[in-house]
LOGU-524647 format. One record per residue: x, y, z of N, C-alpha, C in turn; residue number from 1; residue in three letters. Coordinates in steps of 0.05 Angstrom, whole numbers, padded with zeros to 5 digits. Layout:
{{X Y Z} {X Y Z} {X Y Z} NUM ALA} ...
REM end
This chain:
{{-01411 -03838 03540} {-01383 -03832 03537} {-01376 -03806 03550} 1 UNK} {{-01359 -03806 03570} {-01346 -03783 03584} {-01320 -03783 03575} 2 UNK} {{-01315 -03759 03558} {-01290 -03750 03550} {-01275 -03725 03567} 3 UNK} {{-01255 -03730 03570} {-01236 -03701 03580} {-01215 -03695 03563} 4 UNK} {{-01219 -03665 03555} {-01202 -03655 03530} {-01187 -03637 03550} 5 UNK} {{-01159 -03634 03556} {-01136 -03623 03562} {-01130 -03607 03547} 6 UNK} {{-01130 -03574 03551} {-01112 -03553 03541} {-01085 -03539 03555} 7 UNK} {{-01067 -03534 03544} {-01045 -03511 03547} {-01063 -03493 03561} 8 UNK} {{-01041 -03488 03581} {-01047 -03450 03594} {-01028 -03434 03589} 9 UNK} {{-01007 -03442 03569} {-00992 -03431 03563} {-00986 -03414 03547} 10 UNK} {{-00974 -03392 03542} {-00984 -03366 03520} {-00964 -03360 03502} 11 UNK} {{-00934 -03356 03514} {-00913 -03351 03510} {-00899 -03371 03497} 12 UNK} {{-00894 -03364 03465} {-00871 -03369 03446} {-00837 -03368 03450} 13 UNK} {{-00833 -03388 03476} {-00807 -03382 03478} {-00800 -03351 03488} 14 UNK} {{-00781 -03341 03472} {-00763 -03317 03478} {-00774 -03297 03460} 15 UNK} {{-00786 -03308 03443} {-00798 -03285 03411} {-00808 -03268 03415} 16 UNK} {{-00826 -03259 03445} {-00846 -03250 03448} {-00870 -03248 03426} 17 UNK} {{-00879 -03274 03425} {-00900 -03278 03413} {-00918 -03287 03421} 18 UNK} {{-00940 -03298 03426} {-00967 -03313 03438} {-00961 -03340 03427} 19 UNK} {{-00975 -03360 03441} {-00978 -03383 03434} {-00996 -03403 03448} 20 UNK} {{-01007 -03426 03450} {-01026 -03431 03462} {-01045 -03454 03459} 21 UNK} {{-01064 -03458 03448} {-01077 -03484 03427} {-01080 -03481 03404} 22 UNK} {{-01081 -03495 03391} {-01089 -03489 03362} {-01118 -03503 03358} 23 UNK} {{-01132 -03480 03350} {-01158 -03476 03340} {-01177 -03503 03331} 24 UNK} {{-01163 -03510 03310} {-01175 -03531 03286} {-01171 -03555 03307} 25 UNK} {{-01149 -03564 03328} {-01144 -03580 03334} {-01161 -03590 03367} 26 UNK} {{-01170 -03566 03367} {-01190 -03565 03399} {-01220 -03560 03377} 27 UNK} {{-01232 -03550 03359} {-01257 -03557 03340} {-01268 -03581 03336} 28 UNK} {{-01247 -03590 03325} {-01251 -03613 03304} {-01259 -03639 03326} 29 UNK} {{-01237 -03646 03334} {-01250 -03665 03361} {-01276 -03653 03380} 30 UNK} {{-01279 -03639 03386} {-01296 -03627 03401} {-01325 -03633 03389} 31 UNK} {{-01323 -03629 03365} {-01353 -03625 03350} {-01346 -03660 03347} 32 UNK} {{-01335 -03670 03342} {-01329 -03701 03336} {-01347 -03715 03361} 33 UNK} {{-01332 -03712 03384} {-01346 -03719 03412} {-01372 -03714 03411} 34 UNK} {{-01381 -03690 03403} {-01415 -03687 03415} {-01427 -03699 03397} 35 UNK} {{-01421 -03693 03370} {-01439 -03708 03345} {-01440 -03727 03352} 36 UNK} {{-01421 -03751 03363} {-01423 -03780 03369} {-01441 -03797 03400} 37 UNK} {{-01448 -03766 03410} {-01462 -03769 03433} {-01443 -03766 03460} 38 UNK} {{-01421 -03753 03456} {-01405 -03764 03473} {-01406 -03728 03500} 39 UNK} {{-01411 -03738 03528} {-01415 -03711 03539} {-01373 -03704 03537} 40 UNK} {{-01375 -03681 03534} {-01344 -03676 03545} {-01336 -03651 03560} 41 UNK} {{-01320 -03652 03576} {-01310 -03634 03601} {-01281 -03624 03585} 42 UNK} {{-01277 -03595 03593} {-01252 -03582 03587} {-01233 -03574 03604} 43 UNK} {{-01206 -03587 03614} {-01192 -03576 03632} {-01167 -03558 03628} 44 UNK} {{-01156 -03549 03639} {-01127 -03541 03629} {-01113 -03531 03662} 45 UNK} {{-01088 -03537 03661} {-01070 -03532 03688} {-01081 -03511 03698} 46 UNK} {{-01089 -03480 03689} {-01099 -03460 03703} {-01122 -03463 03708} 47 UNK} {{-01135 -03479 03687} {-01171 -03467 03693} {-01174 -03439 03670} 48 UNK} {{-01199 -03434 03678} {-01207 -03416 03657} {-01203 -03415 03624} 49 UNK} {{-01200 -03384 03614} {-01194 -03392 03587} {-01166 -03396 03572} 50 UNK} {{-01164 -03420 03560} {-01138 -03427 03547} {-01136 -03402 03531} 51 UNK} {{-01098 -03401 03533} {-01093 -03385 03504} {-01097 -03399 03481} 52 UNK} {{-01116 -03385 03463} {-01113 -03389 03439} {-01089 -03383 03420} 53 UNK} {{-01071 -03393 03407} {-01047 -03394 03384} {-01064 -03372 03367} 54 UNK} {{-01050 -03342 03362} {-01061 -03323 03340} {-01063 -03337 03321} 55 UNK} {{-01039 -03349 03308} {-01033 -03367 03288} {-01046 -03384 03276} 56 UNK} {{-01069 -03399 03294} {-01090 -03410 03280} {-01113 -03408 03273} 57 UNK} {{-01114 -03376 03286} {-01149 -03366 03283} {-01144 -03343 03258} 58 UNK} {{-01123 -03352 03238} {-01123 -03333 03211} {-01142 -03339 03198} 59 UNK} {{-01143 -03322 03175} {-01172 -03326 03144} {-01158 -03356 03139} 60 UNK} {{-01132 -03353 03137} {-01135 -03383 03116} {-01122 -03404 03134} 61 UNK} {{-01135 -03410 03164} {-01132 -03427 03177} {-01152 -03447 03191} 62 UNK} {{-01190 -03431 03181} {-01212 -03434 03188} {-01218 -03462 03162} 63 UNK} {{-01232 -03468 03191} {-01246 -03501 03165} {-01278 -03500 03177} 64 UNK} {{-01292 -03523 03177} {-01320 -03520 03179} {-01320 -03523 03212} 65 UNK} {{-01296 -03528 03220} {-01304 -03535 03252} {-01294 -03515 03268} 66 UNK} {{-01279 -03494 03250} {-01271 -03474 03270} {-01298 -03451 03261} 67 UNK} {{-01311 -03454 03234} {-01326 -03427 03237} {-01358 -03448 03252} 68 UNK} {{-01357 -03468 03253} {-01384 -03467 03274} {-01380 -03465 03304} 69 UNK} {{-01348 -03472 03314} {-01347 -03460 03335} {-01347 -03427 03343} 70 UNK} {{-01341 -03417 03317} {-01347 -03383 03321} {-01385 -03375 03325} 71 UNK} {{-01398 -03398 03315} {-01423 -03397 03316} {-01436 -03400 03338} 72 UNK} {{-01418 -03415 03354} {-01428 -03431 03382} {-01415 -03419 03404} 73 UNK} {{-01443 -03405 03423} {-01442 -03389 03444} {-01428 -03401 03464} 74 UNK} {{-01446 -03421 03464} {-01446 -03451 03498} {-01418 -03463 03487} 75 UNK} {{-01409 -03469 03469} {-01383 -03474 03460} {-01360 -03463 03480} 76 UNK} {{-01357 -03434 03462} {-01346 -03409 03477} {-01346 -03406 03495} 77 UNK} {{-01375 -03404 03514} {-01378 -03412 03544} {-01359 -03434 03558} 78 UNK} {{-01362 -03456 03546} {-01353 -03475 03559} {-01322 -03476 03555} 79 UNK} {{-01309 -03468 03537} {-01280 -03466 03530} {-01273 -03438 03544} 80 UNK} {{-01282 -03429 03562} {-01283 -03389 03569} {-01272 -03406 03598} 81 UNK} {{-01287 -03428 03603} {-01284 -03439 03636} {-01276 -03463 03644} 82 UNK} {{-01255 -03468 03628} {-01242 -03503 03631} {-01236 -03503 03656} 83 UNK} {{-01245 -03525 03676} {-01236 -03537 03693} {-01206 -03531 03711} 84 UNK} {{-01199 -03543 03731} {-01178 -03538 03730} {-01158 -03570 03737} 85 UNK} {{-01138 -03578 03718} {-01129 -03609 03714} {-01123 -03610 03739} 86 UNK} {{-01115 -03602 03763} {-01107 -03611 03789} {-01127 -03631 03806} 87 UNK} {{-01157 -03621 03798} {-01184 -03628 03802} {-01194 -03644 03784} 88 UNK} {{-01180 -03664 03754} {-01197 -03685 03736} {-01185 -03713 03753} 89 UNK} {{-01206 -03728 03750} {-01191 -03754 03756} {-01202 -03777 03738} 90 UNK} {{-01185 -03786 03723} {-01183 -03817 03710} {-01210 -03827 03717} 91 UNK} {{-01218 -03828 03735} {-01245 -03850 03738} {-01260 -03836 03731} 92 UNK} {{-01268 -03802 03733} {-01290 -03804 03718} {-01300 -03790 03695} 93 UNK} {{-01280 -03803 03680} {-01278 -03807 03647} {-01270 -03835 03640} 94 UNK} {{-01281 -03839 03610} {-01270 -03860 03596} {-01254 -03854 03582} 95 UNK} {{-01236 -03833 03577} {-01213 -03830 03560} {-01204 -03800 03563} 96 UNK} {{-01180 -03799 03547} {-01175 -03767 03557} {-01165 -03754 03526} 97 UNK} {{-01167 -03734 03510} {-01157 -03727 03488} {-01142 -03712 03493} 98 UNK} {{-01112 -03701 03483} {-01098 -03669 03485} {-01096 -03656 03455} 99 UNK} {{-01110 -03634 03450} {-01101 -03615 03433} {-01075 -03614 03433} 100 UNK} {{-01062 -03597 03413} {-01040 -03589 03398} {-01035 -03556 03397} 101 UNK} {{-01024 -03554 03386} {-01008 -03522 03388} {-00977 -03521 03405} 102 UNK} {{-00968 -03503 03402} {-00946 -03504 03414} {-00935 -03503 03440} 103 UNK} {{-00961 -03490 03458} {-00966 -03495 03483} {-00959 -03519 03502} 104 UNK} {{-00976 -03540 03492} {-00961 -03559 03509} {-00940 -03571 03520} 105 UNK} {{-00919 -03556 03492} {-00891 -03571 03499} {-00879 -03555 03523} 106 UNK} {{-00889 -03524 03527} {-00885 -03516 03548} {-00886 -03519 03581} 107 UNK} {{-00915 -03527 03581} {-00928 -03539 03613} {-00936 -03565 03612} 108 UNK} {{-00956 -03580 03589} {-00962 -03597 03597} {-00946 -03630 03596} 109 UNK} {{-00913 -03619 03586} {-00899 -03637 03581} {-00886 -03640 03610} 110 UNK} {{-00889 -03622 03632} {-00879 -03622 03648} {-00891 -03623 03674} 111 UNK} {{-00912 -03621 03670} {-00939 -03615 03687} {-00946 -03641 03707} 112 UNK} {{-00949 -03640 03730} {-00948 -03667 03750} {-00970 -03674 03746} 113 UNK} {{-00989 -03656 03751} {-01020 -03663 03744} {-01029 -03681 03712} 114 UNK} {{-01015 -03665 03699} {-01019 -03676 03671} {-01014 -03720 03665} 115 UNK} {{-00983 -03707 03676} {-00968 -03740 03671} {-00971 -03755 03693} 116 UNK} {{-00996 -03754 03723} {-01006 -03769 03734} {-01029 -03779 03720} 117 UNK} {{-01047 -03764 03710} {-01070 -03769 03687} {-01073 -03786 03672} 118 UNK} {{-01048 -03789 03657} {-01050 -03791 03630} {-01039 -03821 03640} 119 UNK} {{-01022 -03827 03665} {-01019 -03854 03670} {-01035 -03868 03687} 120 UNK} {{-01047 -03855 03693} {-01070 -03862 03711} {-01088 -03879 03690} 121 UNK} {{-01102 -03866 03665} {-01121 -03861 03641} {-01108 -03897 03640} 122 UNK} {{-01085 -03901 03634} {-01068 -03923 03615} {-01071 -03949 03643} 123 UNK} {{-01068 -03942 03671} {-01073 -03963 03678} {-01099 -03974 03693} 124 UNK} {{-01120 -03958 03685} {-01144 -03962 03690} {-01148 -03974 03654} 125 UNK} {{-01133 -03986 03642} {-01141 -03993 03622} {-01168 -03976 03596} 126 UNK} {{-01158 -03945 03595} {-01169 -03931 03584} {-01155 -03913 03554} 127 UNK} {{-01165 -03900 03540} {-01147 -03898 03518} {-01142 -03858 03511} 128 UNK} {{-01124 -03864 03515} {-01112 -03831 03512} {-01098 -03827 03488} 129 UNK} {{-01116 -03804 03471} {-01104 -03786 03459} {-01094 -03773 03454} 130 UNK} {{-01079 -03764 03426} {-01059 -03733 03427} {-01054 -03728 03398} 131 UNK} {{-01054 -03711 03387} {-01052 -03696 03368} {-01026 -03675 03361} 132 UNK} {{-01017 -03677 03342} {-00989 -03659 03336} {-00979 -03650 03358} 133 UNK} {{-00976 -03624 03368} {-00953 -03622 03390} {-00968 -03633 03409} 134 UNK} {{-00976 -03642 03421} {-00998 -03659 03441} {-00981 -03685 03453} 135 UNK} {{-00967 -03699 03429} {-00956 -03724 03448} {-00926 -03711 03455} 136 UNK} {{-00929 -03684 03452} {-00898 -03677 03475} {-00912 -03679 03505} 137 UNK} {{-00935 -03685 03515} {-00937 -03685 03535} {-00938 -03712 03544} 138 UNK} {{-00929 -03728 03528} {-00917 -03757 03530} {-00889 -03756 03543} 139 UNK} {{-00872 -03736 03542} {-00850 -03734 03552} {-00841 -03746 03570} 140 UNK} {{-00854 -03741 03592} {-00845 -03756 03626} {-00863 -03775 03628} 141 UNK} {{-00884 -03782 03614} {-00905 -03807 03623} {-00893 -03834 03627} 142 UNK} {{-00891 -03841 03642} {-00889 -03876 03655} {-00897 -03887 03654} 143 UNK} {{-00897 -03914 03658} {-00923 -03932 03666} {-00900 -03959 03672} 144 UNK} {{-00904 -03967 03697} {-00881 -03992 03704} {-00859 -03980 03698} 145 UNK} {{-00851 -03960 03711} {-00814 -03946 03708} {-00814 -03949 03675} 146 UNK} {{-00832 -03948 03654} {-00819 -03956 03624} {-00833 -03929 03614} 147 UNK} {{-00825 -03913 03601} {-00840 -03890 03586} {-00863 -03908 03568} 148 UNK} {{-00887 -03893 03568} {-00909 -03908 03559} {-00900 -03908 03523} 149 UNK} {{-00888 -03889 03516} {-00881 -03892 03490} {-00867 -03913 03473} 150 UNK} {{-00848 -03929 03494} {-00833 -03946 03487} {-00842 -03968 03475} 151 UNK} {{-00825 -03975 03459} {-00830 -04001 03432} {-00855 -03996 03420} 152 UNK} {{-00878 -03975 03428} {-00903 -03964 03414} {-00903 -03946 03391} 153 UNK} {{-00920 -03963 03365} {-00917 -03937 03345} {-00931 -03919 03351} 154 UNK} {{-00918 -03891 03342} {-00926 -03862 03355} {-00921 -03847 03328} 155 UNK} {{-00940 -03826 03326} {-00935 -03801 03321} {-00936 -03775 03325} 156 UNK} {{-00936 -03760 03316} {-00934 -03727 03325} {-00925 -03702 03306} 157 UNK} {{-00912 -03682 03314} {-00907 -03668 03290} {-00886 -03672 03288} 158 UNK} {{-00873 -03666 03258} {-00851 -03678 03253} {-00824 -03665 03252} 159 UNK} {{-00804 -03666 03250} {-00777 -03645 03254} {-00786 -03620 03228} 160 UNK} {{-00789 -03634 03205} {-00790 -03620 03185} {-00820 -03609 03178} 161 UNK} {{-00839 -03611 03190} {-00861 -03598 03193} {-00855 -03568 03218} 162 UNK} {{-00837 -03572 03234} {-00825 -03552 03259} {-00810 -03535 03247} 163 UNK} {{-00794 -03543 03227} {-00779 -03530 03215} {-00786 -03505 03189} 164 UNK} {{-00807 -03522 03178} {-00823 -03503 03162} {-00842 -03480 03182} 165 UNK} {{-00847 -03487 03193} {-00854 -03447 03205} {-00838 -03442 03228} 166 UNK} {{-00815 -03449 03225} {-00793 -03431 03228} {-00784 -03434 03265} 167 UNK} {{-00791 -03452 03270} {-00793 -03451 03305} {-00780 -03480 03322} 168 UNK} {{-00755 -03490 03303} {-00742 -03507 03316} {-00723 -03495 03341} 169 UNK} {{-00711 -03472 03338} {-00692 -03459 03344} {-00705 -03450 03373} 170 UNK} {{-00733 -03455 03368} {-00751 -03437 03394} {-00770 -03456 03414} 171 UNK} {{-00774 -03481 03395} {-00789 -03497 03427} {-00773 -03510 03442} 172 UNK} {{-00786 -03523 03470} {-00759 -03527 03479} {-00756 -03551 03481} 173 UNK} {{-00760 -03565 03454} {-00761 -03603 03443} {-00776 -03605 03424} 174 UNK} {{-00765 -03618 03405} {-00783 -03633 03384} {-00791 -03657 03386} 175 UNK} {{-00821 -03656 03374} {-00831 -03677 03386} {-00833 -03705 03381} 176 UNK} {{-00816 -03698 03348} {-00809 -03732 03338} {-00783 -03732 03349} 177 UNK} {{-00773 -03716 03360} {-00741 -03725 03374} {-00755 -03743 03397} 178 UNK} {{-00768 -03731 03413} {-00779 -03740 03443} {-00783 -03766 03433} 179 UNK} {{-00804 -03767 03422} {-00814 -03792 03424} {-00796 -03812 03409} 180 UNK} {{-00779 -03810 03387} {-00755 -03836 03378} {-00735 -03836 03409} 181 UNK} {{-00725 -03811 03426} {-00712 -03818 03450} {-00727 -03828 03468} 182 UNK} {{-00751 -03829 03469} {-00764 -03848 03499} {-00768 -03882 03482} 183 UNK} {{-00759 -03880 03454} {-00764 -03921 03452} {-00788 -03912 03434} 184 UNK} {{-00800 -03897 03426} {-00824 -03899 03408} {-00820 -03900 03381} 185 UNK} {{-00830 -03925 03365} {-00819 -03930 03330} {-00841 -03903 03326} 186 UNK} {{-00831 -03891 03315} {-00846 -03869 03303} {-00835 -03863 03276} 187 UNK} {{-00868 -03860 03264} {-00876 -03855 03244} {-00899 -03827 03228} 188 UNK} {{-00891 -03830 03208} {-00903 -03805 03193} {-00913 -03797 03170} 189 UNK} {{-00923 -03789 03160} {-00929 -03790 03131} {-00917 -03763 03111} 190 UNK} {{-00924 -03751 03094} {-00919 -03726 03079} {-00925 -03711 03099} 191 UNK} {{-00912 -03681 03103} {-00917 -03660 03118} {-00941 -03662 03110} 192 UNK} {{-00957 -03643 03137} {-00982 -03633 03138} {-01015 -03653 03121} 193 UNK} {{-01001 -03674 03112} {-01018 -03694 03108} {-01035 -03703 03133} 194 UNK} {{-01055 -03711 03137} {-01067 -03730 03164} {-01060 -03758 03160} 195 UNK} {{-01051 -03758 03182} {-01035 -03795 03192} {-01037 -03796 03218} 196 UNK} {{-01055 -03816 03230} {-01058 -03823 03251} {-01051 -03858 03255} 197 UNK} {{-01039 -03855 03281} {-01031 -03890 03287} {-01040 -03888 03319} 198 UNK} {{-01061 -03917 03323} {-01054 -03932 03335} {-01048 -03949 03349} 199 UNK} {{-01042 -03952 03381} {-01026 -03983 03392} {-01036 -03982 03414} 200 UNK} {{-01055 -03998 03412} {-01067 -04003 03448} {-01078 -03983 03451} 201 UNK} {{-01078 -03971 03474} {-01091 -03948 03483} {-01084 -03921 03471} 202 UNK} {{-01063 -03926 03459} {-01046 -03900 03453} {-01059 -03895 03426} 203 UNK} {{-01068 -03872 03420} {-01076 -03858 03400} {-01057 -03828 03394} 204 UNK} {{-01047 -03820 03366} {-01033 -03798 03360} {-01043 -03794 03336} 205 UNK} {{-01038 -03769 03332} {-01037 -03755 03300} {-01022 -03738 03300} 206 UNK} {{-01012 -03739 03278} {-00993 -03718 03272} {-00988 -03689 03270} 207 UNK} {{-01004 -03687 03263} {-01008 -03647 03251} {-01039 -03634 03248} 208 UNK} {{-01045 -03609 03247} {-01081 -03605 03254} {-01088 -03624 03238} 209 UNK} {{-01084 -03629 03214} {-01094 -03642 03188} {-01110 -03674 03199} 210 UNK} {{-01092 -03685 03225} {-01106 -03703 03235} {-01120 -03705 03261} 211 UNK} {{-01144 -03678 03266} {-01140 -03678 03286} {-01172 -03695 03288} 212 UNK} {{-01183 -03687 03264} {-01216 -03696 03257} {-01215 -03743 03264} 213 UNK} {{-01194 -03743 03247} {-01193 -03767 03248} {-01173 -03779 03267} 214 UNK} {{-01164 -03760 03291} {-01164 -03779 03314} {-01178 -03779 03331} 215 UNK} {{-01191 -03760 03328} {-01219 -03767 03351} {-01235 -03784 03341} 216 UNK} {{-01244 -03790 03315} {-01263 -03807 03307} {-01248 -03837 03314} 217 UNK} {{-01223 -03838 03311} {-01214 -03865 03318} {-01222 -03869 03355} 218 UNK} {{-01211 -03848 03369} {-01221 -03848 03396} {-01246 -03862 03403} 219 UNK} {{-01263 -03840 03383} {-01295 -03848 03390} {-01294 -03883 03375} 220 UNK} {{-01292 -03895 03363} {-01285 -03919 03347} {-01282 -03937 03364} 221 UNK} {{-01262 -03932 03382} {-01246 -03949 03401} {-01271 -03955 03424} 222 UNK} {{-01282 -03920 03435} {-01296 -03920 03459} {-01316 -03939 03457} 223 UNK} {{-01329 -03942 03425} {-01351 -03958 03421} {-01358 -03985 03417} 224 UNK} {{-01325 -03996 03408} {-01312 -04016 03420} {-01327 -04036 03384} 225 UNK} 
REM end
């Protein structure tokens, strides 16, 4: 199993002047998911090098078991210090593609040419692509046959009222259960910050970090057929 995990190079919180970037738990959790299952995986992101990390998720009470063994793990670090650069991944050679979350994405990789050739490339090579809380904003522009791949597909992501609770509707530049009910996607959700993952064909989502463990394992599920 050849996986490619897609990060944000993006840093900047809007206008706040704040940092922003991946979120932690949500680039861990899959990560250690992939290798435990045998799976090799490659790290890219639009710049290359090292993603911004989100301050916001590397707090005391934001750490779970997969963010403090990636604090444990050098070659980890290493390997997340030197992601790739997405201009240079191609669909063939991987079997699937996952995107982290954080608030980053909604910035570049929702808009990103490289990204949303990828990710439709991934879908018509008949392969299954992932995404995780702010992650399927980079569903945004994706196509596939002039139809947004989202359409008539159940989806999820983070939710208006999960955006709203830390305080940052006013500041990204889309929400991501808006996006996805405006491109045709029945989307669905569960209790804030609960893990809920759906789903449909190739298309895999979760909603918030909370599901980020159990959409990779569905990933790996699928890959194993």
């Amino acid at each position: 199993m050849n996986i490619l995990m897609v990060l944000t190079s993006h840093d900047r919180l809007g206008d706040t002047g704040k940092k922003t970037g991946f979120w932690l738990e949500e680039f861990a959790a899959p990560y250690y998911a992939f290798l435990d299952a045998g799976a090799n995986v490659t790290l890219a992101s639009p710049a290359g090098g090292q993603p911004p990390l989100d301050p916001s998720s590397d707090t005391e009470d934001t750490q779970t078991k997969d963010t403090k063994r990636f604090k444990d793990d050098k070659d980890a670090q290493e390997h997340l210090a030197n992601t790739k650069k997405l201009a240079d991944m191609k669909a063939e050679d991987f079997d699937s593609v996952f995107y982290p979350g954080g608030h980053g994405p909604l910035w570049d990789l929702a808009v990103d040419k490289n990204s949303i050739n990828l990710i439709e490339t991934f879908v018509k090579q008949d392969k299954p692509v992932a995404f995780v809380c702010h992650a399927p904003g980079a569903l945004k522009n994706v196509k596939v046959d002039g139809e947004y791949l989202v359409k008539g597909k159940t989806v999820t992501g983070f939710t208006n009222s999960e955006e709203d609770a830390v305080g940052l509707t006013d500041v990204v530049p889309f929400l991501v259960e808006d996006v996805l009910k405006a491109n045709g996607g029945n989307y669905e959700k569960a209790a804030d910050w609960e893990s809920f993952v759906v789903e449909d064909g190739l298309l895999i989502t979760g909603q918030n970090p909370a599901s980020s463990e159990e959409a990779a394992t569905r990933l790996v599920a699928k890959l194993k057929g």
